[in-house]
C-alpha positions as CSV (number, residue, x, y, z in Angstrom):
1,X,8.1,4.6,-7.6
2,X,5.6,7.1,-5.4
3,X,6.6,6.1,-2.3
4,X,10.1,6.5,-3.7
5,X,8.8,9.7,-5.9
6,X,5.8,11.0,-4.2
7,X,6.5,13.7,-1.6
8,X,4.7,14.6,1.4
9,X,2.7,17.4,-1.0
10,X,0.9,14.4,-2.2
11,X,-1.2,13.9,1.0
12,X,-2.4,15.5,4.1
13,X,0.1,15.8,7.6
14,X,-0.7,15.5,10.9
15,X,1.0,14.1,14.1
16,X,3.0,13.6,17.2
17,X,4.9,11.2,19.5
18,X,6.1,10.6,22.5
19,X,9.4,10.7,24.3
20,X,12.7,8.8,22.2
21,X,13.4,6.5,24.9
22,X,11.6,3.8,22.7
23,X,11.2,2.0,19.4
24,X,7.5,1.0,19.9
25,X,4.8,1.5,22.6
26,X,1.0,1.4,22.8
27,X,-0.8,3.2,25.9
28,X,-4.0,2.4,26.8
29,X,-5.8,5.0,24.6
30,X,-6.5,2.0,22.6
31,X,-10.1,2.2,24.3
32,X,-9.8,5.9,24.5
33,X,-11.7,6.5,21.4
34,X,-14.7,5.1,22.4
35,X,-14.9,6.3,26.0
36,X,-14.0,10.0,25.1
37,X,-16.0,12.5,23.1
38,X,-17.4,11.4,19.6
39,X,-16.2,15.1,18.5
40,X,-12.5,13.4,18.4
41,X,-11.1,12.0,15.5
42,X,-8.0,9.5,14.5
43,X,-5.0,10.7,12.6
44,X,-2.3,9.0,11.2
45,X,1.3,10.7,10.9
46,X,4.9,9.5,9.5
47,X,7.7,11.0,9.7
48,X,11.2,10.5,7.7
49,X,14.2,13.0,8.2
50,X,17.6,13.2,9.4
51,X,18.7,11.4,13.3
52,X,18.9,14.2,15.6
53,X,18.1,14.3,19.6
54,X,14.4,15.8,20.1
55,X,12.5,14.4,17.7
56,X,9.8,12.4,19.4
57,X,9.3,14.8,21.9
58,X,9.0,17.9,19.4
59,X,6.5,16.2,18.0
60,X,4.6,14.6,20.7
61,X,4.9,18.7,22.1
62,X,3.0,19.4,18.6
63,X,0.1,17.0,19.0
64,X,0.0,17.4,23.1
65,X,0.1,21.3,22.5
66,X,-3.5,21.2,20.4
67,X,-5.1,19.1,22.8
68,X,-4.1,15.6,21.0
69,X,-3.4,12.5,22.3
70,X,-1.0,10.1,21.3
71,X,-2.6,6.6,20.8
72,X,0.6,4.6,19.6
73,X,3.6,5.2,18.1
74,X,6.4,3.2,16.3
75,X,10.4,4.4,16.0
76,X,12.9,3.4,13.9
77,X,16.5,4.3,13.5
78,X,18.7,1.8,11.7
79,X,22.0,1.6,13.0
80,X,25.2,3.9,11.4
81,X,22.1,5.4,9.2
82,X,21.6,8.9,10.4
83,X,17.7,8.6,9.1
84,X,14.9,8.3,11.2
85,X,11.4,7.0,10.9
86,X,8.2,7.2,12.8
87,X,4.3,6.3,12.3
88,X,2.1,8.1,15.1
89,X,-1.8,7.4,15.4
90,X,-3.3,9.9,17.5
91,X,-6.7,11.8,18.4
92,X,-7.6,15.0,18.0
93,X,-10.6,17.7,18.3
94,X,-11.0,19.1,14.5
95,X,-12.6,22.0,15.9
96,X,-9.4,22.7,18.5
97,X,-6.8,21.6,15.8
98,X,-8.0,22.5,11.9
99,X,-6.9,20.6,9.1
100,X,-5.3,24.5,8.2
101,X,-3.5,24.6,11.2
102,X,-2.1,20.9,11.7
103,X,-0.6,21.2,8.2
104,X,1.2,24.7,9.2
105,X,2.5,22.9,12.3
106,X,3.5,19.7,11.1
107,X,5.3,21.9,8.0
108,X,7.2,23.9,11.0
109,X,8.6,20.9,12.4
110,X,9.4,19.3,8.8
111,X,11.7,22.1,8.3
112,X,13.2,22.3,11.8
113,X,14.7,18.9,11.2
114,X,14.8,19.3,7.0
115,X,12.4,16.0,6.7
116,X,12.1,13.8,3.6
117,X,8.7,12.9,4.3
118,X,6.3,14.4,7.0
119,X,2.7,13.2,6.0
120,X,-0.7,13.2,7.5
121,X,-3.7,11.5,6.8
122,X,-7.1,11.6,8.4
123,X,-9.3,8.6,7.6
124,X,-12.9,9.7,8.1
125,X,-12.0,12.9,6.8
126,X,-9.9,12.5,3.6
127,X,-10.8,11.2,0.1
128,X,-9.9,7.3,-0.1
129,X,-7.5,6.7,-2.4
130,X,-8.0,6.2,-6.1
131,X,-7.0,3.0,-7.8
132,X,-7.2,1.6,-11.1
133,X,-7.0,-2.5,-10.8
134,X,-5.1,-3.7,-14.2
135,X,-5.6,-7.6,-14.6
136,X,-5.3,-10.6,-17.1
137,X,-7.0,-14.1,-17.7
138,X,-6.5,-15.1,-13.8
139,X,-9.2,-13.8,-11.9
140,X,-8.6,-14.5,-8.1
141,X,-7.0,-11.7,-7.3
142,X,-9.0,-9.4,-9.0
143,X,-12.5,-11.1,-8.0
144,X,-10.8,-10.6,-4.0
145,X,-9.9,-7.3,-4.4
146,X,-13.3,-6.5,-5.8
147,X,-15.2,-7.9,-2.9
148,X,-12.7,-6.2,-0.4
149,X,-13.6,-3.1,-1.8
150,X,-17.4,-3.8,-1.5
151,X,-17.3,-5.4,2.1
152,X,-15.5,-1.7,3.2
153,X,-12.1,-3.9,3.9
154,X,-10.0,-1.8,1.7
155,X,-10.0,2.1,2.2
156,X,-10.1,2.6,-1.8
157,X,-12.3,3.4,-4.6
158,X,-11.9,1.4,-8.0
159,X,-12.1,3.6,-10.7
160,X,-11.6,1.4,-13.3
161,X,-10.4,-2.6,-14.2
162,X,-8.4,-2.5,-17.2
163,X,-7.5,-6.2,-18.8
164,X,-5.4,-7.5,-21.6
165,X,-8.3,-9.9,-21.3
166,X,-11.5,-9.7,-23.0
167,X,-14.1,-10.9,-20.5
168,X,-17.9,-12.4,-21.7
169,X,-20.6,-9.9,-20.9
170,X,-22.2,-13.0,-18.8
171,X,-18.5,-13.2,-16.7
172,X,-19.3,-13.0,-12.7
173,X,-16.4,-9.8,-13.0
174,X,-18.4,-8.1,-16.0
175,X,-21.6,-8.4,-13.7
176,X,-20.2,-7.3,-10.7
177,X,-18.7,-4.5,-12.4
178,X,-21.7,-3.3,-14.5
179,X,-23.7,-3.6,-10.7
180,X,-21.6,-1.1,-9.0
181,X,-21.2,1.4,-11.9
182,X,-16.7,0.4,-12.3
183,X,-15.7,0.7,-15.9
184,X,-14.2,-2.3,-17.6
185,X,-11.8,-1.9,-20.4
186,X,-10.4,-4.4,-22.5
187,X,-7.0,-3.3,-24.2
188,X,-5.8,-6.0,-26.7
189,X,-2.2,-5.9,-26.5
190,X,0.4,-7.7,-28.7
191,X,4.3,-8.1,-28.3
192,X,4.7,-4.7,-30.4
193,X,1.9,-2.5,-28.5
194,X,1.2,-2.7,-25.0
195,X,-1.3,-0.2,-25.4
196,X,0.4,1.7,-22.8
197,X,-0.3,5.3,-23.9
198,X,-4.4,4.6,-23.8
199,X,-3.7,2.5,-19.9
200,X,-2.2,6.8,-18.8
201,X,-5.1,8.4,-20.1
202,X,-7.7,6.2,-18.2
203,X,-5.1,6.4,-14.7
204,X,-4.6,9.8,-14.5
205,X,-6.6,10.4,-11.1
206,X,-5.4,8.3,-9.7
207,X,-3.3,7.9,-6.4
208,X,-1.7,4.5,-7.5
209,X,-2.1,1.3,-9.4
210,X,-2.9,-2.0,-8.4
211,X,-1.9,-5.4,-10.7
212,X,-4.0,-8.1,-10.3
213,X,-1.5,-10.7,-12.2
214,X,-1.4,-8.2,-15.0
215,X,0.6,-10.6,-16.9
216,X,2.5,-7.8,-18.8
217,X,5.4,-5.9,-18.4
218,X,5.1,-1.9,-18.2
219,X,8.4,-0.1,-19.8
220,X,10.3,2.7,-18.1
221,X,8.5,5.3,-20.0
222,X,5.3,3.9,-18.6
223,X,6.5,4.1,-15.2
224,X,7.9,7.6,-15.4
225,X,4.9,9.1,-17.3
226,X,2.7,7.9,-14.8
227,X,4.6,9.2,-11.7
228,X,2.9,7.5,-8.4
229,X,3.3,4.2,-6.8
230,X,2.4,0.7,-8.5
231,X,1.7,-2.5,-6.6
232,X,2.4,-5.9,-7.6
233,X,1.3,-9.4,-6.8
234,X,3.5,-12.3,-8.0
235,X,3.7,-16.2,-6.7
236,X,6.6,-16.7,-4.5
237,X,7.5,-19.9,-6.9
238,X,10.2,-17.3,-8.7
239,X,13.1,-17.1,-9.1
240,X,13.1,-21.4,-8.8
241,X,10.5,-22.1,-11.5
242,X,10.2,-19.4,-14.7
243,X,8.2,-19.6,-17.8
244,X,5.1,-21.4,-18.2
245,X,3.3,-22.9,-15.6
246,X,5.3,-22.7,-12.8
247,X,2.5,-24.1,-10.6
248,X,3.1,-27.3,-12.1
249,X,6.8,-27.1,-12.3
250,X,6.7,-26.2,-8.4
251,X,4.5,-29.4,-7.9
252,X,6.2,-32.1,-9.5
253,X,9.4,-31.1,-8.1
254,X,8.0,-31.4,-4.5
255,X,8.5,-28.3,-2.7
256,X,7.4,-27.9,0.6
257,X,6.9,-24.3,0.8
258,X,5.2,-21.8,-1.4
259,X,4.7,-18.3,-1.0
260,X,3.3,-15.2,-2.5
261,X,5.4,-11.9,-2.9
262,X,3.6,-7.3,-3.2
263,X,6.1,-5.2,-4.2
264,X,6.3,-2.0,-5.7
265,X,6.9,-1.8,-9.5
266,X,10.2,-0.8,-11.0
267,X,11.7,-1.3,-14.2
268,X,13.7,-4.2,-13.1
269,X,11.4,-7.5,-13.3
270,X,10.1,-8.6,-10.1
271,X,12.9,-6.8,-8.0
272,X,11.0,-3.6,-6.7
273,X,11.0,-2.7,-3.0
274,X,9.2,-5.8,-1.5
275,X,5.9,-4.3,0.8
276,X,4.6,-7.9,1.7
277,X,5.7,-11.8,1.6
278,X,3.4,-14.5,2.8
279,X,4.3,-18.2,2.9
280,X,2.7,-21.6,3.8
281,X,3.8,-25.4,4.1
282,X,2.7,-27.7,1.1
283,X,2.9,-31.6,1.4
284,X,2.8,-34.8,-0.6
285,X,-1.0,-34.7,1.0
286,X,-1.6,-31.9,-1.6
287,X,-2.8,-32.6,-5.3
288,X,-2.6,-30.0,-8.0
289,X,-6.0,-28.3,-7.1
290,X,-5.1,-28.0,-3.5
291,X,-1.7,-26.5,-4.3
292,X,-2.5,-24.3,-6.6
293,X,-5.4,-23.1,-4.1
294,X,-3.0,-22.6,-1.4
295,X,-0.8,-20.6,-4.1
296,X,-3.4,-18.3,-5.2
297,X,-5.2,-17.9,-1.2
298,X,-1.6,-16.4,-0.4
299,X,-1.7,-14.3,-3.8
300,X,-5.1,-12.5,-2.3
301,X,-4.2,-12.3,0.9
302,X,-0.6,-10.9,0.2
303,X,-1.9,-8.3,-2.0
304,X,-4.7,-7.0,-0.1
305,X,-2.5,-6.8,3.2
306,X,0.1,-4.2,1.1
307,X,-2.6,-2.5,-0.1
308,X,-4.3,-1.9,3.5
309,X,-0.6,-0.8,4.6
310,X,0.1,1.3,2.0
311,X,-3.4,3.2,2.8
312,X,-2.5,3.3,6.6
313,X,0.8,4.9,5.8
314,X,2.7,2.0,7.0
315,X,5.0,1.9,4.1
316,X,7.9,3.9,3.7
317,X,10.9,4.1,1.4
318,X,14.7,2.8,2.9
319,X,17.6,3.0,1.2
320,X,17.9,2.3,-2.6
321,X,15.6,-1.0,-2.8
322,X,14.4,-1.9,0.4
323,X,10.9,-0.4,2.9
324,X,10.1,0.4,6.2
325,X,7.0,-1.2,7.4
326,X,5.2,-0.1,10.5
């Protein structure tokens, strides 16, 4: 996986924090933006390397020294781990502090303290990301992840949907997409041919990949050819109820809580680094409809929230299978 695999090369860096007294603060820069000069713009910094004493204040030095402030910052060293992690957002003055520059500092202070990951990103400035959205029959997750994109909630631009699916021309998705110019391509796929060679050639620019209950399984070779991050969605039914319809299974068994689970993609089924988990009480109030609906509301909301974090560099590898999110 990218996150995993992807190294700070991949983006932009930028950033700086405060003193190491803390895990978390917020000062009251929160209304800073809008009361100082328009000329200043928000970055966004992470930070993963070895524990060491001076790393906060190194890097709030590094920010403070180009004129920028610190707007929040979060900390986090896990106990007998040795590793640290940090998300800054700060402001800055691109004119005192070039792009140029805040790479050549940030890269100084990765290799005073031999970092994993130091990366910067800065939103109104940088390209959004580039997804391709790969779904199947069920279309609640990709229809939300559609309109997200078009309201301006999710920093991303689609660059293709790719189905196993073959959608009428007259579909609501097929309209949508033929409105706002997003290619649609159906890929039959059978139990022999996945059609996973002609999925690479349509995703390679992008940053990462997005399944919308792609109701297939990609191989390992899949997932090493491709090289960057893949998000799933999944119903948090599993591991209880498998196979077909597990809705219904869920349902006439009586559960009381359901749940929805993003994780990135591995080549172990449904057991990649979890990003996001939502859950929410069910009753014998509830029919199928109203289940279902509440299954599928968490599904969308689930998915977009991991998405929006893993745009705002919230999401960071820890240990073998497990995430650190800000």
């Amino acid at each position: 996986m990218t996150l995993m695999r992807r190294a700070c090369a991949s983006l932009p860096q930028v950033l700086g924090l405060a003193n190491r007294s803390f895990k978390s603060f917020r000062l009251p820069g929160d209304s800073l933006v809008s009361s100082t000069s328009s000329s200043l713009i928000h970055g966004v910094h992470v930070f993963h390397c070895p524990d060491a004493v001076g790393i906060v204040a190194k890097l709030s030095d590094c920010i403070a020294s180009r004129g920028g402030n610190i707007l929040g910052v979060d900390v986090f060293v896990p106990e007998n781990k040795h590793v640290f992690y940090s998300r800054s957002e700060f402001i800055f003055d691109p004119v005192k502090w070039p792009r140029e520059q805040m790479d050549e500092d940030f890269i100084k202070l990765s290799k005073m303290f031999n970092a994993v990951r130091s990366v910067i990103r800065v939103p109104d400035h940088d390209s959004k990301y580039k997804i391709a959205v790969l779904a199947s029959k069920q279309d609640h997750c990709l229809v939300d992840l559609l309109h997200g994109w078009q309201d301006g909630r999710l920093p991303v631009d689609i660059t293709c949907v790719i189905s196993n699916h073959d959608r009428g021309s007259n579909t609501h998705v097929i309209r949508f997409l033929e409105r706002h110019g997003i290619p649609y391509h159906f890929l039959r796929t059978t139990k022999d041919n996945k059609r996973e060679g002609e999925i690479l050639a349509l995703v390679q620019n992008t940053d990462f990949l997005v399944l919308a209950r792609y109701m297939q399984v990609l191989s390992g070779n899949f997932l090493n050819s491709y090289g960057k991050d893949i998000i799933n969605i999944h119903h948090g039914l599993l591991p209880s109820f498998k196979g077909g319809n597990p809705s219904k299974q869920a349902f006439d068994t009586g559960v009381k809580l359901i749940g929805a689970t993003s994780h990135f993609v591995t080549e172990e089924l449904d057991t990649g680094p979890i990003i996001e988990q939502m859950v929410e009480r069910v009753s014998h109030r509830d029919n199928m409809q109203s289940f279902v609906q509440k299954s599928e509301n968490l599904e969308k909301q689930c998915l977009t929230k991991s998405i929006k974090s893993y745009c705002e560099l919230r999401v960071l590898p820890y240990e073998r299978n497990r995430t650190v999110v800000f």
